[in-house]
LOFIVO-46253 format. One record per residue (C-alpha): residue in one letter; x, y, z. Coordinates in nm, 4 decimals. Example, Ala and Ser with C-alpha at 12.3 -4.5 7.8 and 13.67 -1.06 7.14 Angstrom:
BEGIN
{'a',{1.2300,-0.4500,0.7800}};
{'s',{1.3670,-0.1060,0.7140}};
END
This chain:
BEGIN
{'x',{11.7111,12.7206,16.0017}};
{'x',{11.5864,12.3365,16.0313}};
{'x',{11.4397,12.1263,16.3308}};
{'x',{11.4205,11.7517,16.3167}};
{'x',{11.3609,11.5784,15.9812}};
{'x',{10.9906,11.4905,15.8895}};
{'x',{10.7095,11.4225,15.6903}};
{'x',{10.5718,11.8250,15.7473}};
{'x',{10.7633,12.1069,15.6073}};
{'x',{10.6848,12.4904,15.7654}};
{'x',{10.7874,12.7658,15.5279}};
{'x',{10.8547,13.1149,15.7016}};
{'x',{10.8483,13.4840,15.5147}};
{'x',{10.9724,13.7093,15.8099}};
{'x',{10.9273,13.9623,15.5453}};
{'x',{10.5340,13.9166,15.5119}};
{'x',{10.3083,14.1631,15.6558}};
{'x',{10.5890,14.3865,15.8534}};
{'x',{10.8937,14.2806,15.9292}};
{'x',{10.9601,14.1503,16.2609}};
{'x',{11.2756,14.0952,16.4845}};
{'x',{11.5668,13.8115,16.4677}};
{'x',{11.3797,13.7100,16.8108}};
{'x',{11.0230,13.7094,16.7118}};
{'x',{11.1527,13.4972,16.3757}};
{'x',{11.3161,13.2438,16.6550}};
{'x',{10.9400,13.2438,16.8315}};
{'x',{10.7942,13.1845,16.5609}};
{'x',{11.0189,12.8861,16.4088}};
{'x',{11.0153,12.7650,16.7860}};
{'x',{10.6287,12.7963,16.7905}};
{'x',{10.5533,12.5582,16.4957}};
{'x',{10.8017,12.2688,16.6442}};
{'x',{10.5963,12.2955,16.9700}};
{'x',{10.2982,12.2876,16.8118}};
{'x',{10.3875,12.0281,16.5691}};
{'x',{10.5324,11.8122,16.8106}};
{'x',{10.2418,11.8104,17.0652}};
{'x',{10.0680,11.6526,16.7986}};
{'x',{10.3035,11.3654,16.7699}};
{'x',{10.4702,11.4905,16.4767}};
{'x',{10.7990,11.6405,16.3451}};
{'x',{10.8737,11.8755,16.1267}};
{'x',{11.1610,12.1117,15.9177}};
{'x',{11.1093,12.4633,15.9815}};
{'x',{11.2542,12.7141,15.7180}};
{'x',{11.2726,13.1054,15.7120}};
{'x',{11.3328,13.2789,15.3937}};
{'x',{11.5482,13.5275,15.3098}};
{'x',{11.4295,13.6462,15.0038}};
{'x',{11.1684,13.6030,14.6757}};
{'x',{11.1395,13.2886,14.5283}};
{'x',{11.3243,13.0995,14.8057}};
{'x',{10.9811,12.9788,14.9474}};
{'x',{10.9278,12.7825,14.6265}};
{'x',{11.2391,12.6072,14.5793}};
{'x',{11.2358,12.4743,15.0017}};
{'x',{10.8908,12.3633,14.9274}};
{'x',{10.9745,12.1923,14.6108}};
{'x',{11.2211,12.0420,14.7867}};
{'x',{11.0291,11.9335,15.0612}};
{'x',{10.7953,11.7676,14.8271}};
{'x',{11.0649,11.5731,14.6219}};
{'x',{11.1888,11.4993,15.0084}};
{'x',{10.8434,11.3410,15.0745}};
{'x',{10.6786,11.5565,15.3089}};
{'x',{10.3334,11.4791,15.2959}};
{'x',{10.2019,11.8735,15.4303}};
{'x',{10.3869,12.1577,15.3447}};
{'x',{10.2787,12.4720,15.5748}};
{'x',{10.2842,12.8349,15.4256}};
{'x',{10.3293,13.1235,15.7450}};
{'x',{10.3300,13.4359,15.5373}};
{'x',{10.0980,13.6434,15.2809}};
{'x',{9.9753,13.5716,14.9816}};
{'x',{10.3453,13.5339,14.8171}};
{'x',{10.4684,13.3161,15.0108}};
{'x',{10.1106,13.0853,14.9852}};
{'x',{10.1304,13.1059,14.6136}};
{'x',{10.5034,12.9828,14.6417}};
{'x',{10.4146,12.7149,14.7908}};
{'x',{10.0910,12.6350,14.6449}};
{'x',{10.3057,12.6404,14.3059}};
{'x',{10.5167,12.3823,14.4654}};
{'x',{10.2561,12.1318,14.5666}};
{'x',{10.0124,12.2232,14.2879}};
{'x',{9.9648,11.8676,14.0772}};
{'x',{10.0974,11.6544,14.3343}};
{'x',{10.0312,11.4410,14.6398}};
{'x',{10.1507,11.6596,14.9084}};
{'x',{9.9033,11.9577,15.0611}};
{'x',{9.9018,12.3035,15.1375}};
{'x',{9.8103,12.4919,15.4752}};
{'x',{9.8895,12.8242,15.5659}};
{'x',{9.9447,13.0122,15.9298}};
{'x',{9.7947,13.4345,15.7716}};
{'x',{10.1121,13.6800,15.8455}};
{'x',{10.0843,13.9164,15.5349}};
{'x',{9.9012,14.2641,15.4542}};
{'x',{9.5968,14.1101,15.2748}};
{'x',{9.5980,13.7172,15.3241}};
{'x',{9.3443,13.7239,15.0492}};
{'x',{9.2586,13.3104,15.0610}};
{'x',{9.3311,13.2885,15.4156}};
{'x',{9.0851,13.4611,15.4906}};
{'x',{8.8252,13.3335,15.2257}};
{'x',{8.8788,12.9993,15.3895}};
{'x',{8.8610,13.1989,15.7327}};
{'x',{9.1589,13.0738,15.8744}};
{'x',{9.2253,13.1454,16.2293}};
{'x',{9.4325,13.4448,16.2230}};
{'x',{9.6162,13.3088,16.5125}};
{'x',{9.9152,13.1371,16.4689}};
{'x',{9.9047,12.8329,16.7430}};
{'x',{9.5394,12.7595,16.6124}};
{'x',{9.6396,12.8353,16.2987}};
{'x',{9.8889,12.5269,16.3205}};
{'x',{9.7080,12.3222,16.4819}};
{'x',{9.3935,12.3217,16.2335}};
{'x',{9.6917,12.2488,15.9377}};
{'x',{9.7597,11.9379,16.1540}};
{'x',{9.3475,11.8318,16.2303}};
{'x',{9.1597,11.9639,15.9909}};
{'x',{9.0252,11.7595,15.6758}};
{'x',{9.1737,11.7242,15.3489}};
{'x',{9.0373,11.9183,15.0437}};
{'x',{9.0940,12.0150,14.7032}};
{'x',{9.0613,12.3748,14.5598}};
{'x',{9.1351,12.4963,14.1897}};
{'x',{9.4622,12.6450,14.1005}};
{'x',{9.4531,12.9814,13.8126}};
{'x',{9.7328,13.0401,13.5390}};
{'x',{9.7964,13.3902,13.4178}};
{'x',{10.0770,13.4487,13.2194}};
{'x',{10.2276,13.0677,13.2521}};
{'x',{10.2285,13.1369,13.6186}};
{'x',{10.0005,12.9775,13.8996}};
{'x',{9.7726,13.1845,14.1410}};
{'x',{9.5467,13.0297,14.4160}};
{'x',{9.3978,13.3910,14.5012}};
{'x',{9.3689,13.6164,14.2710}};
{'x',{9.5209,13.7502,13.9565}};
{'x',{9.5058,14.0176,13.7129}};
{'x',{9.6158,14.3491,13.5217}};
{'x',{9.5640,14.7220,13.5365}};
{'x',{9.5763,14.9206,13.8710}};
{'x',{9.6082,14.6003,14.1468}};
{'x',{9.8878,14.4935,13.9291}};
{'x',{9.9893,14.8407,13.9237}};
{'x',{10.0092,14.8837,14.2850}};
{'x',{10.1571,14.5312,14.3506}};
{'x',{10.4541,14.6055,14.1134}};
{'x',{10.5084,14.9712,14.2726}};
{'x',{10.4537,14.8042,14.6390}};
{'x',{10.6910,14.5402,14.5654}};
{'x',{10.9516,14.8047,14.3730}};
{'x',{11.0456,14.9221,14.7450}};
{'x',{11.2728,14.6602,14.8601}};
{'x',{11.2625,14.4308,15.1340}};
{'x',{11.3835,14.6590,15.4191}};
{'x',{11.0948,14.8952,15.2923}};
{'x',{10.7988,14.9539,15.5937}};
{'x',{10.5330,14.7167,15.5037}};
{'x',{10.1882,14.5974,15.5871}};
{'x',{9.8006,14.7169,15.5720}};
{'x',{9.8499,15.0973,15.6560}};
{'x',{10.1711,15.1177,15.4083}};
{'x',{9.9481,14.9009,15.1141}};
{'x',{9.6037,15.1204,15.1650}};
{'x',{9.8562,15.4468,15.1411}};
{'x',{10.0066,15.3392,14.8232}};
{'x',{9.6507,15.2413,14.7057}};
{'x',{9.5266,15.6014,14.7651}};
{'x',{9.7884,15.7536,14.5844}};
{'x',{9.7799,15.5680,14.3330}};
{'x',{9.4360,15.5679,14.2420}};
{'x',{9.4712,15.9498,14.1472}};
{'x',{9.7516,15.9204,13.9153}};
{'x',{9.6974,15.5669,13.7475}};
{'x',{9.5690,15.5641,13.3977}};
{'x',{9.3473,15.3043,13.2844}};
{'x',{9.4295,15.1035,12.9896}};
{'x',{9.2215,14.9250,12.6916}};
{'x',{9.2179,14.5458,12.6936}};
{'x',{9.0797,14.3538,12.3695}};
{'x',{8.8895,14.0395,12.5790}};
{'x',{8.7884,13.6650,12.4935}};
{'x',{8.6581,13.4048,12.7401}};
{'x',{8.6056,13.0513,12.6545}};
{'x',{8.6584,13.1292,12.2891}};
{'x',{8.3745,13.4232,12.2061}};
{'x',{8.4957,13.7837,12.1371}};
{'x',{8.4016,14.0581,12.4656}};
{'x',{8.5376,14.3210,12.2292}};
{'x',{8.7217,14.6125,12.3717}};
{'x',{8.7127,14.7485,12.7517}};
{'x',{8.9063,15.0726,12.8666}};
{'x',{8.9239,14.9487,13.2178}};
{'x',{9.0693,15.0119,13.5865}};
{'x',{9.1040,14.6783,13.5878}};
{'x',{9.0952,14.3071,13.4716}};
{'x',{9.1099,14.0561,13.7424}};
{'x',{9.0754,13.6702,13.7410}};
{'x',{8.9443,13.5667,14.0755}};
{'x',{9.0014,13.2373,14.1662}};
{'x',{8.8571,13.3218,14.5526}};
{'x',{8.6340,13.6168,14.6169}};
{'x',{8.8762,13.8798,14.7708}};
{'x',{9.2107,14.0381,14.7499}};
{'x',{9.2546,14.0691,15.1166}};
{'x',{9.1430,14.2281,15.4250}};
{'x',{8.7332,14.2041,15.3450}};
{'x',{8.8168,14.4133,14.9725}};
{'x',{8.5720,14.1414,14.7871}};
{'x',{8.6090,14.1838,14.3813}};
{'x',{8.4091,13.8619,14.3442}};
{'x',{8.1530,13.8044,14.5800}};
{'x',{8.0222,13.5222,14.4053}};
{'x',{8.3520,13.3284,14.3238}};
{'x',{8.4248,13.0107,14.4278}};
{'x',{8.7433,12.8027,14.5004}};
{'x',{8.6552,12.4532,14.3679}};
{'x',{8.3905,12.5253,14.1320}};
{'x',{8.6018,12.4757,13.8241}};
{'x',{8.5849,12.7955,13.6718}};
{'x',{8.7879,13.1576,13.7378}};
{'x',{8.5036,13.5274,13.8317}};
{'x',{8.6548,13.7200,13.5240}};
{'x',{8.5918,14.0643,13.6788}};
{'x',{8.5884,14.3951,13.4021}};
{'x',{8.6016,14.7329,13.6147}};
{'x',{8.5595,15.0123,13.3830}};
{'x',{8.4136,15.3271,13.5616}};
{'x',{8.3132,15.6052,13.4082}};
{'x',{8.5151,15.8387,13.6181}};
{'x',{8.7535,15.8812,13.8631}};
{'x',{8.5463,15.9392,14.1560}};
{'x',{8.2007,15.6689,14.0642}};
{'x',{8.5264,15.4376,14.0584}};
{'x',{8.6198,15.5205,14.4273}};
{'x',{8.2841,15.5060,14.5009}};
{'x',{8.1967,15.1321,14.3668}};
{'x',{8.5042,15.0825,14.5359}};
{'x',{8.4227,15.1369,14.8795}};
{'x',{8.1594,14.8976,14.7789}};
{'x',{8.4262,14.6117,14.7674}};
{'x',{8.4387,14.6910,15.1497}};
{'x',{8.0739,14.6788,15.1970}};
{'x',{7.9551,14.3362,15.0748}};
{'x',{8.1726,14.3551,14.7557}};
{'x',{8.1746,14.4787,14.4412}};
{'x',{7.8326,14.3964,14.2339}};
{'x',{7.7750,14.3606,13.8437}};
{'x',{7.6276,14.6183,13.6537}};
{'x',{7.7063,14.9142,13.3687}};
{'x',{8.0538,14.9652,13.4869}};
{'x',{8.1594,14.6049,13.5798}};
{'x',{8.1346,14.3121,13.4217}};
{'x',{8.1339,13.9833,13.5610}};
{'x',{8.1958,13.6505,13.3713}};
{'x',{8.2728,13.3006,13.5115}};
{'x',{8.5359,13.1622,13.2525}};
{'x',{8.7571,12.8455,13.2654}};
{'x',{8.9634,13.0337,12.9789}};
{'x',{9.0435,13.3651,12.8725}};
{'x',{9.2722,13.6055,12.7297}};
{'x',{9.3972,13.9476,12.7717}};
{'x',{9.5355,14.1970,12.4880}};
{'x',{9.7160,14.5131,12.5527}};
{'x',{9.8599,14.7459,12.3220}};
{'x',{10.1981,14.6888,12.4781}};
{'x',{10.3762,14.4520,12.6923}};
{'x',{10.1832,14.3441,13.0109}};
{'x',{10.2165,14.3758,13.3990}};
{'x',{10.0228,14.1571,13.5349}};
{'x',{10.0217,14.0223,13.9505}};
{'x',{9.9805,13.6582,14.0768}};
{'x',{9.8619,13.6630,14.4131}};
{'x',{10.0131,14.0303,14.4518}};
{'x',{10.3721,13.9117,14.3074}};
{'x',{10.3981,14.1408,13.9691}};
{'x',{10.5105,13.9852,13.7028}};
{'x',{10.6295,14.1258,13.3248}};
{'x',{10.4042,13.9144,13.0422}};
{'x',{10.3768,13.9302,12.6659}};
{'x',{10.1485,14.1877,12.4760}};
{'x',{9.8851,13.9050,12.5351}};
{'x',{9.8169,13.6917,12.8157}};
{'x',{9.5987,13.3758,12.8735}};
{'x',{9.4608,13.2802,13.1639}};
{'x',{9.2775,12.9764,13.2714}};
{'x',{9.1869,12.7106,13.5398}};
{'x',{9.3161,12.4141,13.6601}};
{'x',{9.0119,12.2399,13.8712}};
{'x',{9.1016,12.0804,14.2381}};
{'x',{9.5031,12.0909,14.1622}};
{'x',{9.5542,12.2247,14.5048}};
{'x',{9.5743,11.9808,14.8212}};
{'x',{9.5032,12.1708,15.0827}};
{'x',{9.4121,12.1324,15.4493}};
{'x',{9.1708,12.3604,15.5957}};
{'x',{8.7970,12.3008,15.7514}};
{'x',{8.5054,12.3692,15.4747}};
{'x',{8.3354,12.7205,15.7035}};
{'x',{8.1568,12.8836,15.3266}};
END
């Protein structure tokens, strides 16, 4: 579904958050040429219909010359697209539709979708860092253990599956009761952090996954370096509990988490590993390396932290 040809691409999941109806996906494609236009612009507007189509419209939009390529969706369909500008001279914004909208809201974008657009269009220019897990680019967060976990079984469902915050913090709950956690052999920046039986291992390039759940209070998105995160609890229920701390303030350092900044590191299993970009789970190698690639991301959005 295109408008008129221009130098600003918007990029469309219907399937982010929950899905919505044939005429609430014409709204919303109608929304962002109105809004686009009444700032003297013009603009292709794209819905997806599936995984991994978000990335190939904005890489062509890119190789097309569009100078801003706008991501309305979750955290998928921004790390599509940030994937597909990552490097180069064209930027990223996003309008927050998904269950988490983990960097959208660490840059506190306007949840709503008219000011959403129109702060792509007027706000300033910046450059954040990009992450790489597994040979694959992240903008958010990344990582392995239970979010991975969770992201592959939330994902396993299909698209016509029920969707968003209430279906995610479920499958969360459940989860967390059966999940076993796993022992990673760690190195950052070349020095040996031995073994960790942990819940998790998560590379935060911002300081959330979504909806408030900080894992990295202190992380920053342009400072050049990843939060290397270690949660290993010593039970099932002291890791609930420092979890509701990620809802409280965030998650803090201390016996049972670790927390490293790193512009390199890698990740050993004992087996094969899933790991998640940006919530999109992905099947690696036995080891994994992740590191950072400082200010690769254009990106338009007003500096609030």
């Amino acid at each position: 579904m295109a408008a008129t040809s221009g130098s600003i691409t918007v990029i469309i999941n219907p399937m982010a958050g929950s899905l919505v109806t044939d005429d609430e996906i014409r709204r919303r494609s109608g929304l962002a040429a109105e809004v686009i236009a009444a700032h003297g612009e013009r603009a292709d507007v794209y819905v997806t219909s599936g995984q991994g189509e978000g990335l190939e419209r904005a890489r062509d939009a890119v190789a097309a010359g569009s100078r801003l390529v706008i991501a309305w969706g979750g955290d998928g369909t921004v790390n599509e697209v940030a994937a597909a500008v990552a490097f180069g001279p064209a930027a990223l914004a996003i309008v927050p539709a998904g269950s988490g909208n983990g960097l959208a809201r660490d840059l506190r974008i306007d949840p709503d979708p008219a000011r959403a657009l129109a702060a792509a269009l007027e706000a300033p220019e910046r450059t954040i860092d990009a992450g790489e897990l597994g040979g694959r680019l992240f903008v958010n967060v990344a990582g392995v253990g239970f979010d991975a976990h969770v992201a592959r079984r939330f994902n396993a469902r299909g698209p016509n599956a029920r969707r968003g915050l209430a279906t995610y913090a479920g499958l969360v709950l459940r989860e967390s009761f059966a999940y076993a956690p796993a022992t990673y052999a760690l190195t950052a920046d070349g020095a040996s952090l031995g073994r960790h039986r942990a819940f998790f291992v998560t590379l935060a390039n911002s300081s959330q996954f979504g909806n408030g759940v900080r894992v990295a209070p202190a992380a920053r998105i342009d400072d050049g370096r990843l939060d290397l995160v270690v949660f290993a609890p010593p039970s099932r229920m002291a890791g609930l509990w420092r979890a509701c701390g990620m809802l409280a303030g965030g998650l803090t350092a201390g016996a049972d988490v670790r927390m490293i900044p790193v512009r390199e590191v890698a990740i050993e299993g004992a087996t094969p590993l899933w790991f998640h970009v940006d919530g999109e789970s992905v099947l690696g190698g036995q080891c994994l390396v992740g590191r950072v690639h400082p200010r690769a991301v254009r990106i338009r959005s007003a500096d609030r932290g």
